[in-house]
C-alpha positions as CSV (number, residue, x, y, z in Angstrom):
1,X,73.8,108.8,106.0
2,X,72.9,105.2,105.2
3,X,75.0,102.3,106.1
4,X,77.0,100.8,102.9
5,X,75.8,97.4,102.0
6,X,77.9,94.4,100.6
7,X,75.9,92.4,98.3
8,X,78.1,88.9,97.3
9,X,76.3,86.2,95.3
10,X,77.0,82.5,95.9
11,X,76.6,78.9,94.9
12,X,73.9,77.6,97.2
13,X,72.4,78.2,101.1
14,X,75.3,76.7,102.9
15,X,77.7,77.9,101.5
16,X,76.1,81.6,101.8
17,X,75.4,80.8,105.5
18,X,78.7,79.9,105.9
19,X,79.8,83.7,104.0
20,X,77.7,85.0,106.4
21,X,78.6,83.9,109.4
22,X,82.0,84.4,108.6
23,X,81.5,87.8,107.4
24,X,79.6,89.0,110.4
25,X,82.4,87.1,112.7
26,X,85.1,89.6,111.1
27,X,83.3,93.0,111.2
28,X,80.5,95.0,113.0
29,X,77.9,94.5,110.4
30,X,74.8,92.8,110.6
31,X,73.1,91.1,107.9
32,X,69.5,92.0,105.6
33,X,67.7,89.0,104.4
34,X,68.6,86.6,102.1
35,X,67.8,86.5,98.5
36,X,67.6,83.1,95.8
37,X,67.6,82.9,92.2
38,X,67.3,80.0,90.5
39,X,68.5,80.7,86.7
40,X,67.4,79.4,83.4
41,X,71.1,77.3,83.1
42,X,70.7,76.1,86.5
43,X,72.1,72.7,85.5
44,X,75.1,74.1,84.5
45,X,76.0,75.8,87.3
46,X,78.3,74.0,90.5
47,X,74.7,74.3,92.8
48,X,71.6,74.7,91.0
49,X,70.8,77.6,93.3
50,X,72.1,81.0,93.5
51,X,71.9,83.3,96.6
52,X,72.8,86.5,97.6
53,X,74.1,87.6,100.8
54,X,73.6,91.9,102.3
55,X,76.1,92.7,104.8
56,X,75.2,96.7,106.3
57,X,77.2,98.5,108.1
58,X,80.1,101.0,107.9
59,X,82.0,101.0,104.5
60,X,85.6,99.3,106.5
61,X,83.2,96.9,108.3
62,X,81.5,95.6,104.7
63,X,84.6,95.7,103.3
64,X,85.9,93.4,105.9
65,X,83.1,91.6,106.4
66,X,82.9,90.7,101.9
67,X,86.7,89.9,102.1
68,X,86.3,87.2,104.7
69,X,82.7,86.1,103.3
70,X,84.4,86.2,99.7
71,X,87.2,84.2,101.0
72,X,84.9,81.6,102.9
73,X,82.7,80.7,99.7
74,X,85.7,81.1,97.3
75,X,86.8,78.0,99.2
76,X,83.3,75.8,99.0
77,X,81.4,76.4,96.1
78,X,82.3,79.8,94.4
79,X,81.5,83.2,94.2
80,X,79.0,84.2,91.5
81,X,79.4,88.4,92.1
82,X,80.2,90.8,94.4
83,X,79.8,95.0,94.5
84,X,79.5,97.6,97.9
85,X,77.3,100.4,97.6
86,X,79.2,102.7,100.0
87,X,75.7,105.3,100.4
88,X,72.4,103.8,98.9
89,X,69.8,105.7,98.0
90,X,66.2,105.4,99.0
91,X,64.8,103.2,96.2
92,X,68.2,101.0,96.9
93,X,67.1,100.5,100.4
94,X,63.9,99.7,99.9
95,X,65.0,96.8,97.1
96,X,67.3,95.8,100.2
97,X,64.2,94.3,101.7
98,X,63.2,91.9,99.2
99,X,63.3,88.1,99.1
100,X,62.4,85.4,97.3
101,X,62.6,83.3,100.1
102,X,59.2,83.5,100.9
103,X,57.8,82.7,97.5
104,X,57.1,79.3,96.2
């Protein structure tokens, strides 16, 4: 069985290393690579950046783990979305991978 992944979206890179950290801090789970998206009303937004945080592990552990990440951006600069896949599939794990990071 695959391990459940949290995926919560956040206002800007500190405040998802921040979510992270405290995520991983409260639960056995261990993180997949970030991903950014800049959207069209970018201006509009609190930080012009949006960027998503994967926590894997066991479904209690990403629970854990989102409520303390959840709690930890709710209190800087806001929490955009959030969902747990409790089993993803194959094409799911696979989209787990990618990041815009990298791209200029």
């Amino acid at each position: 069985m695959a391990e459940a992944v949290g995926i919560l979206e956040v206002y800007g890179l500190v405040t998802a290393f921040c979510a992270a950290d405290a995520g991983c801090k409260a639960a056995n789970v261990h993180l997949e690579v970030f991903d950014k998206n800049k959207p069209a009303n970018a201006d509009a937004l609190p930080v012009p950046l949006l960027v998503c945080i994967k926590y894997r592990g066991s479904v209690a552990d990403v629970e854990a783990a989102m409520e303390a990440g959840m709690q930890k951006a709710a209190a800087m600069t806001g929490i955009v979305q959030h969902y747990i896949i409790p089993n993803p599939e194959e094409g799911t794990e696979k989209m787990l991978k990618i990041s815009a990071f990298d791209k200029r």
